[in-house]
Biotite code that builds the C-alpha atoms (Angstrom):
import biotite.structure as struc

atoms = struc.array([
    struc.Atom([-6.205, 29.594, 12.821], chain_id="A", res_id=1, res_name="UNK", atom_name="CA", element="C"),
    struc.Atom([-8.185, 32.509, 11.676], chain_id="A", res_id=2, res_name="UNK", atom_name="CA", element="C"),
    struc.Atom([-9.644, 33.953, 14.991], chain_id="A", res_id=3, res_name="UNK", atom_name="CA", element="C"),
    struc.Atom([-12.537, 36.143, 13.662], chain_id="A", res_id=4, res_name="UNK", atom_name="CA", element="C"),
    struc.Atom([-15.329, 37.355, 15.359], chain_id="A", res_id=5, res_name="UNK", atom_name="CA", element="C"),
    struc.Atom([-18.312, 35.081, 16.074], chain_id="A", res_id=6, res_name="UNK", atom_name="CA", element="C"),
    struc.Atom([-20.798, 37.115, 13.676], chain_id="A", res_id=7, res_name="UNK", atom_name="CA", element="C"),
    struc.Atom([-18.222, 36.231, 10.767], chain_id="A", res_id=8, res_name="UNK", atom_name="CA", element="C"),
    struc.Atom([-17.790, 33.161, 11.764], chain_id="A", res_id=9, res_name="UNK", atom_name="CA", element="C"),
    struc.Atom([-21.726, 32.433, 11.185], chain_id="A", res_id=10, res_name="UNK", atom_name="CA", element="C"),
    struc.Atom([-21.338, 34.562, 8.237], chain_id="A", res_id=11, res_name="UNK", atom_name="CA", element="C"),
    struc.Atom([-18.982, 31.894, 6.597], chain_id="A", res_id=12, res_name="UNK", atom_name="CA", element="C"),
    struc.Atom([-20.581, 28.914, 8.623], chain_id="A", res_id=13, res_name="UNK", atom_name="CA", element="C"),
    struc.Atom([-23.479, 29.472, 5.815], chain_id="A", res_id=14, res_name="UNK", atom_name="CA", element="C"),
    struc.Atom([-21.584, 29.882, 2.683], chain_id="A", res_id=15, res_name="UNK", atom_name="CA", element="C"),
    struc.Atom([-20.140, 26.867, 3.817], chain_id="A", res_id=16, res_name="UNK", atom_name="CA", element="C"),
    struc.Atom([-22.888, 24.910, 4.040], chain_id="A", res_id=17, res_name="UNK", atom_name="CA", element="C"),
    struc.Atom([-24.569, 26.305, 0.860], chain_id="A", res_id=18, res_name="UNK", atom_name="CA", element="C"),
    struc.Atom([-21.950, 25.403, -0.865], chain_id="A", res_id=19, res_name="UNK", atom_name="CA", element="C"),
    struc.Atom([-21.032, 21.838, 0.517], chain_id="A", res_id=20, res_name="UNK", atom_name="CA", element="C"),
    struc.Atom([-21.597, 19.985, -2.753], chain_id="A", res_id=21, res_name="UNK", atom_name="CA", element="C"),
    struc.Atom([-18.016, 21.062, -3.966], chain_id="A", res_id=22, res_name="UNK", atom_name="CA", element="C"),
    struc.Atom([-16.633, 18.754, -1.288], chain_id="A", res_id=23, res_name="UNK", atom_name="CA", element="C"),
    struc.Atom([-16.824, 15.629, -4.085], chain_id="A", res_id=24, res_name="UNK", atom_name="CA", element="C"),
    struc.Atom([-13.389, 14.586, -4.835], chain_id="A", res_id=25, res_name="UNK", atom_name="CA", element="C"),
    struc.Atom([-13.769, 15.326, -8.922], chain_id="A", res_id=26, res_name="UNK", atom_name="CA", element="C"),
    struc.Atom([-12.416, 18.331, -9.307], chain_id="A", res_id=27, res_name="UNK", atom_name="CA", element="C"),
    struc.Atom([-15.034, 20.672, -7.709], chain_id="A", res_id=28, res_name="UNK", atom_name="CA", element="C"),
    struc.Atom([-12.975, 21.681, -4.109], chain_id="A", res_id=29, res_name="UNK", atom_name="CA", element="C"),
    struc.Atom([-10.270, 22.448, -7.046], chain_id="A", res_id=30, res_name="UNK", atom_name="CA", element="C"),
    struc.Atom([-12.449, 24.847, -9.252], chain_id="A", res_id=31, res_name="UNK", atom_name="CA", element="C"),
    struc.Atom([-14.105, 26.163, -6.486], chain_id="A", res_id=32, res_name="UNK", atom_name="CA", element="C"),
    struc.Atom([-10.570, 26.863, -5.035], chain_id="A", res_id=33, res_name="UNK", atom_name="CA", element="C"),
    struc.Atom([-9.612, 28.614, -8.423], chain_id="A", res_id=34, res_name="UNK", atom_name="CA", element="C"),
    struc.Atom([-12.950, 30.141, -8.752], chain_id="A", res_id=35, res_name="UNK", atom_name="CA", element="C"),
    struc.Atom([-12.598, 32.080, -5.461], chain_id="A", res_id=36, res_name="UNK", atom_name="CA", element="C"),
    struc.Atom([-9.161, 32.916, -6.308], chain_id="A", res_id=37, res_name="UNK", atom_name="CA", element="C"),
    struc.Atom([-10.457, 34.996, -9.263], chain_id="A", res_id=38, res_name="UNK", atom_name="CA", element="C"),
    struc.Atom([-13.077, 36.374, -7.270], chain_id="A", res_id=39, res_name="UNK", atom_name="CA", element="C"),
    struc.Atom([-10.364, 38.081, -5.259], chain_id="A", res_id=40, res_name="UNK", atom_name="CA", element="C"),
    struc.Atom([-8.434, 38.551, -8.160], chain_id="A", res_id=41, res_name="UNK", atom_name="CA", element="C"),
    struc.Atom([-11.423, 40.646, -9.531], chain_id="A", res_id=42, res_name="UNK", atom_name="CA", element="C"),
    struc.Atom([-11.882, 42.534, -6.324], chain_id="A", res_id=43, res_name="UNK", atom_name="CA", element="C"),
    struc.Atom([-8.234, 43.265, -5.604], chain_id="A", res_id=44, res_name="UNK", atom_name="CA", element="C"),
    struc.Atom([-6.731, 43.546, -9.098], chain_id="A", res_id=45, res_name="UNK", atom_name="CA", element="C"),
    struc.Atom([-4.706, 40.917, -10.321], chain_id="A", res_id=46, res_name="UNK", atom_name="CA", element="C"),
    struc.Atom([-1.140, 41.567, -9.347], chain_id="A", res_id=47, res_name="UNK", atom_name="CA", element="C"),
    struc.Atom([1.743, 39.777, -8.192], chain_id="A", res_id=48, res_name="UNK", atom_name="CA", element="C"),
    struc.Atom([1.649, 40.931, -4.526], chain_id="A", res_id=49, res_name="UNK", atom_name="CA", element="C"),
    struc.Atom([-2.086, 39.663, -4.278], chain_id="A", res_id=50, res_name="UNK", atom_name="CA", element="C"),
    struc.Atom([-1.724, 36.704, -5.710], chain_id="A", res_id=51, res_name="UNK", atom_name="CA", element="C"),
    struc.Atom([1.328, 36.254, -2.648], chain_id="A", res_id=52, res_name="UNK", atom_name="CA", element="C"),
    struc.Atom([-1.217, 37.154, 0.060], chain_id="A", res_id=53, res_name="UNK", atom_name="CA", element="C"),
    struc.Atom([-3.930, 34.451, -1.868], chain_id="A", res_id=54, res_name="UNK", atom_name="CA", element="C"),
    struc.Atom([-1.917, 31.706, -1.796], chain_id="A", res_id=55, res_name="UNK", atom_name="CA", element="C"),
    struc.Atom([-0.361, 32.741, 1.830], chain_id="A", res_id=56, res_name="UNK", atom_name="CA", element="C"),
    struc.Atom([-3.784, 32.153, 3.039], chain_id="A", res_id=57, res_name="UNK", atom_name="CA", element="C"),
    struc.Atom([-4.296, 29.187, 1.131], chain_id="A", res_id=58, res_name="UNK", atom_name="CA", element="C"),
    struc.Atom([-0.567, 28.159, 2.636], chain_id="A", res_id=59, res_name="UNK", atom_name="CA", element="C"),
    struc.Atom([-1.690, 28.871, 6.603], chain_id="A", res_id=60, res_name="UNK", atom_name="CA", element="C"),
    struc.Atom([-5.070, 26.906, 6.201], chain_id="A", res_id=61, res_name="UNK", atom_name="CA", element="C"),
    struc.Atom([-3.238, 24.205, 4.958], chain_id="A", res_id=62, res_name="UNK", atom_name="CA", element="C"),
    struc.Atom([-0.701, 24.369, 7.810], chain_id="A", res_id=63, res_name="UNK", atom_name="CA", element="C"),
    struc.Atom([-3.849, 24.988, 10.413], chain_id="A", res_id=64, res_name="UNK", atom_name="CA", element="C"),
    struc.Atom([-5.341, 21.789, 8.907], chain_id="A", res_id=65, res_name="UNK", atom_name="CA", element="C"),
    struc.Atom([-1.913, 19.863, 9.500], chain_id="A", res_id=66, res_name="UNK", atom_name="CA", element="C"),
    struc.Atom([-1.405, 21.047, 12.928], chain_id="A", res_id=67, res_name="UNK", atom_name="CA", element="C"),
    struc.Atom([-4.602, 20.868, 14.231], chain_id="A", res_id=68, res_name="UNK", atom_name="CA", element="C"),
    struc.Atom([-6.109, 17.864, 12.650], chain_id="A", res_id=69, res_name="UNK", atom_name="CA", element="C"),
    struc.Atom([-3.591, 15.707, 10.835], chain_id="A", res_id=70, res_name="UNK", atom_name="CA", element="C"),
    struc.Atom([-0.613, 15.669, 13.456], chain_id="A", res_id=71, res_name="UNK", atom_name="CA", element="C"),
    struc.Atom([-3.097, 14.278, 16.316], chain_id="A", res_id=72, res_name="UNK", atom_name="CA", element="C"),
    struc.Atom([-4.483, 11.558, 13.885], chain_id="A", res_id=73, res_name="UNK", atom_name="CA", element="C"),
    struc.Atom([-0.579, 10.784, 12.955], chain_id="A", res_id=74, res_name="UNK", atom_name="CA", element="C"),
    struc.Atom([0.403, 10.712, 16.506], chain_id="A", res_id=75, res_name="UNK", atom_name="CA", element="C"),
    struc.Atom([-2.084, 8.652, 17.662], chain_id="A", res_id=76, res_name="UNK", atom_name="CA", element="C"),
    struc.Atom([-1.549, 6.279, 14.396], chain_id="A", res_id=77, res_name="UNK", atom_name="CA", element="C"),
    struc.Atom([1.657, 5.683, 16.011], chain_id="A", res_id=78, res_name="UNK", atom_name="CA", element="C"),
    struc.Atom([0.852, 4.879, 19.666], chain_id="A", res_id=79, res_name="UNK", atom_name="CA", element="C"),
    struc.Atom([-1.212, 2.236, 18.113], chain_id="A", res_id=80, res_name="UNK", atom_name="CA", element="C"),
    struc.Atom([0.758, 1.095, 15.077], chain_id="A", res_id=81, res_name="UNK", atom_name="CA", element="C"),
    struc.Atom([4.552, 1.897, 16.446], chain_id="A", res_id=82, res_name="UNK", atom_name="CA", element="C"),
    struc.Atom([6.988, 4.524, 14.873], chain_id="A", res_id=83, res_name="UNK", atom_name="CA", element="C"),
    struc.Atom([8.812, 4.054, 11.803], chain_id="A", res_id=84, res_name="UNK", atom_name="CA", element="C"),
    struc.Atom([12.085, 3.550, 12.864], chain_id="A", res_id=85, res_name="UNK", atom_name="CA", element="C"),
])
């Protein structure tokens, strides 16, 4: 999880929330997504190497989401459900 300091946090809280209406499933998370990856593109300089750290952050929010929100859900699907086995 990216531990920042609470003023950044509140920072990002509100970009967030300005910008909730991308959180439709048709497409917009996805251009948004892209759209912010050019914006760092722009700001870095498109290389290789950024690109790599881009999608490494992209990669460790995804694996934040999983661990912290998807493995408790799937774990207690299966107390109530039973394991595949």
């Amino acid at each position: 999880m990216p531990y920042i300091k609470k003023e950044l946090r509140e920072e990002i809280d509100n970009c967030v929330c300005l910008n909730a209406y991308i959180l439709k499933a048709d497409g917009r998370l996805n251009y948004f997504i892209v759209k912010l990856f050019l914006l760092y593109m722009r700001v870095y300089g498109m290389s290789y190497a950024h690109a790599k750290e881009f999608l490494g952050e992209l990669e460790m929010a995804k694996m934040e989401i999983y661990r912290r929100y998807i493995a408790p859900y799937e774990d207690e699907k299966i107390k109530t459900n039973g394991d595949v086995v």
